[in-house]
GUMILUM-834697 format. One line per 2 residues: for each residue x, z negated, y of C-alpha. Coordinates in nm, 4 decimals, decimal comma, padded with zeros to 6 digits. Each point is the difference from the previous one (the first is absolute). Layout:
X Z Y; ...;
! end
This chain:
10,9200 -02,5582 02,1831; -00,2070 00,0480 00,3307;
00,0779 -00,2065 00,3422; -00,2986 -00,0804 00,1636;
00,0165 -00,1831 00,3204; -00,1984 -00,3158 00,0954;
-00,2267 00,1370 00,3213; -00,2185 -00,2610 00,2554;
-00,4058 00,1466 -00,0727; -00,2033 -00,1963 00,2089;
00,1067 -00,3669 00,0045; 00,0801 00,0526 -00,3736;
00,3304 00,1663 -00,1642; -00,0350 00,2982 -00,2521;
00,1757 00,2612 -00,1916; -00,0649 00,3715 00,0012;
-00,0019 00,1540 -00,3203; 00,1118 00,3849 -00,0086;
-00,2861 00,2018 -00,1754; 00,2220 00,0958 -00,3138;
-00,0202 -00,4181 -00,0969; -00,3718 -00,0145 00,1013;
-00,0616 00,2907 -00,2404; 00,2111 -00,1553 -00,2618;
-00,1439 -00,3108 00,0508; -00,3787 00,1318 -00,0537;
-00,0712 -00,1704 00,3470; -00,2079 00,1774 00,3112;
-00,1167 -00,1349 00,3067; -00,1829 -00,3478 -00,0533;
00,1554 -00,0295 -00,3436; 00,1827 -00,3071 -00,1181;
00,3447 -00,0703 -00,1517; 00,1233 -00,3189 -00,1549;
00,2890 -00,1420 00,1208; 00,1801 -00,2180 -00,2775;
00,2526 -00,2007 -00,0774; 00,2176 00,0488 -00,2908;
00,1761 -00,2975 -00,2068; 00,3123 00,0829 00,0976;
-00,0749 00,0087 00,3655; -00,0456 00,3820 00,0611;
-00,3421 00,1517 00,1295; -00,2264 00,2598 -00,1533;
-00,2508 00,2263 00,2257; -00,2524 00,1478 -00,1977;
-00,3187 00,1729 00,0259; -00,3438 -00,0894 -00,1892;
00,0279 -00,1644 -00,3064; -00,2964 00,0304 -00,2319;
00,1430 -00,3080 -00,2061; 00,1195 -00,2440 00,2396;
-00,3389 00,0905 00,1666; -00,1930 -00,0949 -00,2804;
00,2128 -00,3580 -00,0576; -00,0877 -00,0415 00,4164;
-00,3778 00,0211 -00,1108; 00,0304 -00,1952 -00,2918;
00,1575 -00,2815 00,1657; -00,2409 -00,0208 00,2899;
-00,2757 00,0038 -00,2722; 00,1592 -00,2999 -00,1577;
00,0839 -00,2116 00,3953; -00,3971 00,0934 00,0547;
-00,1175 -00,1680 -00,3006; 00,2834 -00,3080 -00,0644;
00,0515 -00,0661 00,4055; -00,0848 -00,3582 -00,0170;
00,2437 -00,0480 -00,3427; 00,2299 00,2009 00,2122;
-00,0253 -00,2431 00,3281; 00,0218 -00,2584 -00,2283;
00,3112 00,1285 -00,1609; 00,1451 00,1027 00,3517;
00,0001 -00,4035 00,1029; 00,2609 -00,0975 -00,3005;
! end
């Protein structure tokens, strides 16, 4: 388990991740991880994921081409 302290950068909080996790994470400079929640309340941090990129993608794909179904939908 790692303790990582909340720090003020800018007029924003952030973590700093030790360079062990950032090389276990498959994550440089500029990279992204995904912050999510788990269903029994717990967090996950993890670095790229080819799948959940693809379903990101796919769903925009789908809100592009259905967005007034969608807005429609949204009112109910």
């Amino acid at each position: 388990m790692l303790e990582l302290k909340v720090r003020k950068i800018g007029n924003s909080l952030g973590l700093v991740l030790p360079k062990e996790s950032l090389a276990r994470l498959k994550v440089k400079e500029g990279g992204v991880l995904y912050f999510t929640e788990a269903q029994d309340g717990s967090y996950r941090l993890t670095g790229y994921n080819e799948n959940f990129s693809r379903q990101v993608s796919e769903a925009e794909k789908i809100m592009r081409q259905d967005k007034d179904l969608l807005r429609e939908l949204s009112k109910r």
